[in-house]
N, C-alpha and C positions, 0 to 999 in steps of 0.2 A: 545585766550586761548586754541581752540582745534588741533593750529596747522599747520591749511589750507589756504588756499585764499579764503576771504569772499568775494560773489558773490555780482557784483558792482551794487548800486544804484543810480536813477538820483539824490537822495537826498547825498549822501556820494560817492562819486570820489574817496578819499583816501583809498586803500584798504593794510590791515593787507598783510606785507612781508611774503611769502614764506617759513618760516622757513626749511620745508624739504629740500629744496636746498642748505641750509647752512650746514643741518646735513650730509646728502648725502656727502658733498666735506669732510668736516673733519671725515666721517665715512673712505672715500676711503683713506685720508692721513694717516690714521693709519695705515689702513693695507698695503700701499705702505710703511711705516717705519718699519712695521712689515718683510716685504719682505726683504728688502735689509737690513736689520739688520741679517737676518737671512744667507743672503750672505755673507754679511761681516764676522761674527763668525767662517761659513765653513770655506772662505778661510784664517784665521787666526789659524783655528786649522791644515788648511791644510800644513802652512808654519810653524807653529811650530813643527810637525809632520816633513817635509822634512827638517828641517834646525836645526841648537843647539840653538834656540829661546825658551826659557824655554815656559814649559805650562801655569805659572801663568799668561803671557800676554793674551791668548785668556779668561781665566776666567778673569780678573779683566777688560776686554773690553766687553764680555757679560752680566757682570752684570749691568755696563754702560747702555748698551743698553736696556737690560732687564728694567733697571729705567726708559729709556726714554721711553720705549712705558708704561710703566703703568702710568707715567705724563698724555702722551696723551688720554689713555683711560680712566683716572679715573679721573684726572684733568680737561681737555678740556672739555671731555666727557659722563663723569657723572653727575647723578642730586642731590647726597648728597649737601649740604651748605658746605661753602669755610671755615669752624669752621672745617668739617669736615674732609675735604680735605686735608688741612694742618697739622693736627694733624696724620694721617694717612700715609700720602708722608713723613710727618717727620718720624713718626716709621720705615716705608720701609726704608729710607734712611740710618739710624739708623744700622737697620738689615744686609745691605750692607756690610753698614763702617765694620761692624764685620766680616763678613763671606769675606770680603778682607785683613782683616787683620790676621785672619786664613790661609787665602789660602798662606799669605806671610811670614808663620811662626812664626803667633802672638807674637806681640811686647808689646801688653796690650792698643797700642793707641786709638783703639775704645771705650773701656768700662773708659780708662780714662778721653779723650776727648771727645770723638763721643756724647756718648749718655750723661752729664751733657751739652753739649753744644747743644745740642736738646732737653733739657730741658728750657735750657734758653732763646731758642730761641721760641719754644713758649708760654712760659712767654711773653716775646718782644711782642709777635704776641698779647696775650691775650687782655693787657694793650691798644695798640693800636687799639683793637677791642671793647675795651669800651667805649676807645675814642672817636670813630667814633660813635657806636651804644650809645649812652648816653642814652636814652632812654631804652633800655631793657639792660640794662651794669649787672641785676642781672642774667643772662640766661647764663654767662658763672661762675658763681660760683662751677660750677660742673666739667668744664675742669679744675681751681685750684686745688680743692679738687685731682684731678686723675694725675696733677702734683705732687703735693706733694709724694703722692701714690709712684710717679716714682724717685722722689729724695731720697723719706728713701729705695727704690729697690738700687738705688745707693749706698746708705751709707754700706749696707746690703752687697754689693760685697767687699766692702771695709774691712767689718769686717771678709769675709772669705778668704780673701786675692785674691783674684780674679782683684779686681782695688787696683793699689799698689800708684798710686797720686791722692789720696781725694781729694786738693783742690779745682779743677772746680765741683765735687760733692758737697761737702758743701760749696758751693758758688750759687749749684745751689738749694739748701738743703731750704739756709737762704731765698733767692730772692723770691720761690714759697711760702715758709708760709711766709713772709711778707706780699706779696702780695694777699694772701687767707686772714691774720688775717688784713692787711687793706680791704680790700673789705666788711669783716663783721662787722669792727666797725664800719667803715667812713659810707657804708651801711645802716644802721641802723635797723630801723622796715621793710623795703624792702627786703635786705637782710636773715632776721629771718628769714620771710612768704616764700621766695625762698626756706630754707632750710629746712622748715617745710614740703612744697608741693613735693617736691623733696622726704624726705625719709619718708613722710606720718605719721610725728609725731603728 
């Protein structure tokens, strides 16, 4: 638990791994991705810069990469739980999809697809984390709730014309309160006490 290599006994031979020698090599691989991510982007603005290769390829290849090192530092590398991980790398990813579809002249496909489909996905994710976690399956009632949240944000672009194809919106509208208003029936008195303890009623 603190980390280290416990000092060997004649009674106990098998001693706790190293951990810092694992963190150590995936600390350096980051910043080895960091590097030559960092090369790559120059010389991509360098050749857009000398050549008629639009700009929007070195941006929409930085943000790429931009993604993959916060994977590895935030994913890999962080101590937040994979609830929150996921939830997080999806927003970022979300954030992307949009600020690439800006940079290519917004077409609307982010706000219409991107992010209902990042909703839905983690619903997917939710459902099968209940699955697995049966036993504490009420501790994610709160990610539900904060879906929801992001489906009627959805709806909400829709009604100010911002997302002009709802469908995958209220699709992903329906899917999250379902699966919030199942969770509290099928739930039951478990369920309540969750939501009781949660906003201190």
């Amino acid at each position: 638990m603190c980390g280290t290599v416990l000092e060997p006994t004649i009674e106990m031979e098998n001693m706790y791994p190293d951990i810092r020698v694992k963190s150590r090599k995936l600390v350096f691989i980051s910043r080895l991705y960091l590097f030559l991510a960092i090369v790559v982007e120059i010389l991509l603005v360098n050749i857009c810069m000398l050549s008629e290769v639009q700009s929007i390829v070195y941006i929409i290849c930085g943000l790429v990469l931009l993604f993959g090192y916060i994977v590895i530092r935030y994913a890999i590398l962080g101590t937040s739980g994979y609830l929150a991980k996921t939830v997080v790398l999806t927003v970022i990813a979300v954030i992307m999809l949009v600020a690439i579809d800006f940079s290519v002249g917004y077409n609307g496909w982010s706000v219409n697809y991107a992010l209902p489909a990042g909703i839905l996905l983690i619903d997917v994710g939710t459902v099968a984390a209940m699955a697995i976690n049966s036993k504490n399956w009420q501790s994610y009632l709160m990610l539900q709730i904060f879906m929801v949240l992001c489906s009627v944000v959805a709806i909400v672009l829709n009604l100010v014309h911002i997302v002009t194809d709802p469908i995958v919106s209220i699709m992903a509208l329906n899917v999250s309160a379902v699966l919030l208003l199942g969770t509290v029936i099928i739930g039951g008195r478990r369920a309540r006490v969750e939501l009781k303890r949660r906003f201190h009623i």
